[in-house]
N, C-alpha and C positions, 0 to 999 in steps of 0.2 A: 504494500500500500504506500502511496506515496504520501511524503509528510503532509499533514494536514497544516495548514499556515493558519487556520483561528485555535489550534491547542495551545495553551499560554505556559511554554517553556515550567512556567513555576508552579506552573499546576501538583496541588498534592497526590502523590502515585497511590495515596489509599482512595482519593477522588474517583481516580480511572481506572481504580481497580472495580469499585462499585460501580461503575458507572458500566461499563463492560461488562459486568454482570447481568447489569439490568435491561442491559440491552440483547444479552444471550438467551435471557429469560423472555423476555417482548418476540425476540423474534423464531423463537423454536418453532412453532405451529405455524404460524406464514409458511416458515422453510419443509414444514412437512407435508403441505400441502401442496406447495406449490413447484416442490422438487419429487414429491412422489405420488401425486391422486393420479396420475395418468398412469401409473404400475396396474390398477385395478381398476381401470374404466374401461368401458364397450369396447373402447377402439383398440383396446391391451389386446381382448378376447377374440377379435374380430381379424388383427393382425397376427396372434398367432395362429387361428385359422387360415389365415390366407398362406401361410408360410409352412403349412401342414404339421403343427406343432401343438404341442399340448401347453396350456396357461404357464405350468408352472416352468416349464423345459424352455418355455418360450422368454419366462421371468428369469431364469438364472445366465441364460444366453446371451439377454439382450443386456441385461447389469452388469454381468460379471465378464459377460465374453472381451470387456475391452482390457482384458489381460491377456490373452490370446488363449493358446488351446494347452492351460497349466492342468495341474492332476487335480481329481473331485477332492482330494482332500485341503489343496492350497483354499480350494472356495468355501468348501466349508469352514475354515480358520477363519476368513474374510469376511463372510455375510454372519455368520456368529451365532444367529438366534433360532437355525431351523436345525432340526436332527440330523445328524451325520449321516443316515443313511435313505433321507427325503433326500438331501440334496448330491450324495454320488449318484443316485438313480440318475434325476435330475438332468444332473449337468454331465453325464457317461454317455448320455443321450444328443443331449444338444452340441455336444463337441464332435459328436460319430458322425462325419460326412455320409455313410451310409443309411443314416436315421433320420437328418436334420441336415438345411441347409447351410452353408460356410459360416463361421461365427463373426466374421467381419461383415457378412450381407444381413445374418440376426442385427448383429449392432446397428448398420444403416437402419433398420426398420425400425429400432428400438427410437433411435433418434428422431425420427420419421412421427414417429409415435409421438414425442413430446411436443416436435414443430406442430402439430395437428392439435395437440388439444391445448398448445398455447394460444393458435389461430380460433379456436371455439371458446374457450372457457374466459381466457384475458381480453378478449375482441373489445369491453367495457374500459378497460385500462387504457386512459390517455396514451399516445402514442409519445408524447414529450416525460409523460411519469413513466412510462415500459424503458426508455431512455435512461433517465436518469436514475432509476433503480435498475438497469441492469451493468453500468457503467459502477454503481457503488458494488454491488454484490460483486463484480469482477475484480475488483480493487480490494476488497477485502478475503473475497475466497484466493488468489493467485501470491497474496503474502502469507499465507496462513500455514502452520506446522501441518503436514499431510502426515508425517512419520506414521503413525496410528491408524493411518487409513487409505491403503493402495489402492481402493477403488475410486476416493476423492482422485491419488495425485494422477488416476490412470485418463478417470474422465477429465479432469483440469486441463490434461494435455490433447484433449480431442479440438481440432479444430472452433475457434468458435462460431456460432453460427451472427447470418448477418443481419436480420430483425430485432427487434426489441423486444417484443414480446419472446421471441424464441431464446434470446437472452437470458430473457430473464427468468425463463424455467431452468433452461442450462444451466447457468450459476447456483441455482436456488438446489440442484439436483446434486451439484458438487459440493455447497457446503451442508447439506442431508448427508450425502458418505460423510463428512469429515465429524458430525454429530455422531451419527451410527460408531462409526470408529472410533472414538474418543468414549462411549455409550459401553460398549463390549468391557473394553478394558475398567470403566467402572464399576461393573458389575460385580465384575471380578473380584475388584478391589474391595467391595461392599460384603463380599461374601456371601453369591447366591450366585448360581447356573443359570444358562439362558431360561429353562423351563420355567423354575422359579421367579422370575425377573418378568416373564410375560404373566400368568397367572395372580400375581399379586399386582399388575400394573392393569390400566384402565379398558383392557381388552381382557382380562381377566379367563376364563376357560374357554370361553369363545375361539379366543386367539389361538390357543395354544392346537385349538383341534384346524385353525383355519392355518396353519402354520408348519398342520401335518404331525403333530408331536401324539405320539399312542397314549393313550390312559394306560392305567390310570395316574392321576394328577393331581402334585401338592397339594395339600389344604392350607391357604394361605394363614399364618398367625402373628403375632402382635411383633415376634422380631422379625421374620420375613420382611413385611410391611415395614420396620423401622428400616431392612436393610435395602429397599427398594425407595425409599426416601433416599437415605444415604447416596444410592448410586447416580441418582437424578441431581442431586447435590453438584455430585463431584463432577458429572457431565456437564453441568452446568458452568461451573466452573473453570475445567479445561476447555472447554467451548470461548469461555469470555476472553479468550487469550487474542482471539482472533479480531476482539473490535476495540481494543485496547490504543489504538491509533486512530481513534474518531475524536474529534470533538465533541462536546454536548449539542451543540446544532446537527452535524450530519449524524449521529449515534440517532438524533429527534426524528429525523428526516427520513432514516432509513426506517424507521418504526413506522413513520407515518405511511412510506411507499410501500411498504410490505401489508401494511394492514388493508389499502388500498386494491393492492391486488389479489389479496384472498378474498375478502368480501367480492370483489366481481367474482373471480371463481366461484365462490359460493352461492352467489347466484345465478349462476349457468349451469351448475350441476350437483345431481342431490347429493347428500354425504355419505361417503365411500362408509361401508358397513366396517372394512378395517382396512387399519392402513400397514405394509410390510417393511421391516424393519430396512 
C-alpha cells in the first residue's frame, strides 16, 4: 500500500492499532460476501454443468486449481475446513484430464463466474464507487502478508481484471483467502478442529453436513464456544494487520464503499443458505 499522506506521522501506534481492528471487524462480511456468494449461486451450479462437472469438483477446481495440478493432500492443508477425504475425492477428480476439463480452462470459468455475477449482482454500484473501492481493496490486498495463505498470494497474482465492478469482487475474493488463511491457523491456535470450529460457529450443524463432514457431530459446550470466540478474536486480529496503513478517513471510506456494495448485492440476490469457507 502506498503511504497514505493524511496519517499524521505522530499518530499513536495503539491508535492504529485499534483502528485497524475496527476496521477488520467492519469489513469481514462485505468481504465474505462479496469475495464469495458467487461460490454458491445458480451461475456456480449452472457452470459446472456446463463444464460436465459436479458442484463440489467444480468448487475445488475453480478455487484451488490456480495452484496448478498439486496433490489432494496440499489442498486439503489449504482450504482447511472440509474432510480430508471430501476433498481428495474432490479434487483427484477435477485434476484427472480424463474426468474433468484442464484446471487452467476450470479456473477461466471460475473467473468467468465472478465477472458475471459482478455484472448482475453490483450493476446498483456506482461505477465511480466500483472504482474507487476497487482501487483501495487492490492497494491494501497487494501489500498484505499472504505467508498464511497461498491461495490469496496465488489468486493476487492472477491477472487483474479490467472493470470495476469485476475489480472489485476480484480483490474482495483475494482478501476472503487471506481471512480464511489467517482463520485456519487461528483455530488452531484456539484449540478446536475444523469440525468443531464450524459446529459451534453460526452455521452450526447445518454447515458441517453442507461441508460434507459425517456424523456424528460435537455437541457444542461452554469452552468450545469460549474457544471459537477466541479464534474469531485472533483472526480478527491478524487480519487488522493489513489496514494498518489507512488513515481514519480512507479506513471510513473503505467501510463506507464496502457496505455500499453488499447492500446492492443484497438486493439483487437472496441470501446464500451458507457460505464456504
Amino acid at each position: 500500500m502506498t503511504a497514505d499522506p493524511t496519517i499524521d506521522p505522530a499518530d499513536d501506534p495503539a491508535a492504529i492499532r485499534e483502528r485497524a481492528l475496527s476496521t477488520a471487524v467492519e469489513a469481514k462480511r462485505a468481504l465474505s460476501a462479496l469475495g464469495g456468494d458467487y461460490m454458491t449461486s445458480q451461475a456456480a451450479r449452472t457452470a459446472a454443468k456446463d463444464l460436465g462437472m459436479r458442484g463440489w469438483t467444480f468448487y475445488f477446481g475453480g478455487r484451488a486449481g490456480v495452484l496448478g495440478s498439486v496433490e489432494p493432500e496440499v489442498v486439503h492443508a489449504i482450504v482447511g475446513f472440509f474432510p480430508a477425504e471430501h476433498v481428495v475425492a474432490s479434487w483427484t477428480v477435477a485434476r484427472d484430464p480424463r474426468q474433468s476439463p484442464p484446471l487452467d480452462r476450470v479456473v477461466d470459468r471460475y473467473r468467468d463466474l465472478q465477472r458475471k455475477w459482478a455484472d448482475e449482482f453490483l450493476a446498483a454500484l456506482p461505477e465511480a464507487e466500483a472504482h474507487e473501492l476497487g482501487d483501495l481493496l487492490r492497494d491494501i490486498a497487494t501489500t498484505s502478508e499472504t505467508g498464511l495463505s497461498p491461495l490469496a498470494a496465488a489468486w493476487g497474482a492472477m491477472p487483474e481484471p479490467a472493470s470495476a465492478r469485476h475489480r472489485v469482487v476480484h480483490w474482495s475474493h483475494v482478501m476472503r483467502e487471506q481471512r480464511g488463511g489467517l482463520h485456519i491457523a487461528a483455530v488452531q491456535m484456539a484449540g478446536l478442529n475444523p469440525l468443531e470450529a464450524i459446529v459451534t460457529g453460526p452455521l452450526g450443524e447445518g454447515g458441517a453436513r453442507f461441508f460434507r463432514w459425517p456424523e456424528p457431530y460435537p455437541r457444542p459446550d461452554d469452552a468450545m464456544r469460549l474457544f471459537r470466540d477466541e479464534a474469531e478474536e485472533i483472526t480478527d486480529e491478524l487480519a487488522s494487520r493489513s489496514y494498518r496503513g489507512l488513515s481514519e478517513s480512507r479506513a471510513e471510506r473503505l467501510i463506507s464503499l464496502l457496505d455500499q456494495a453488499r447492500k446492492a448485492a443484497a438486493g439483487a440476490e437472496p441470501a446464500a443458505s451458507s457460505r464456504a469457507y
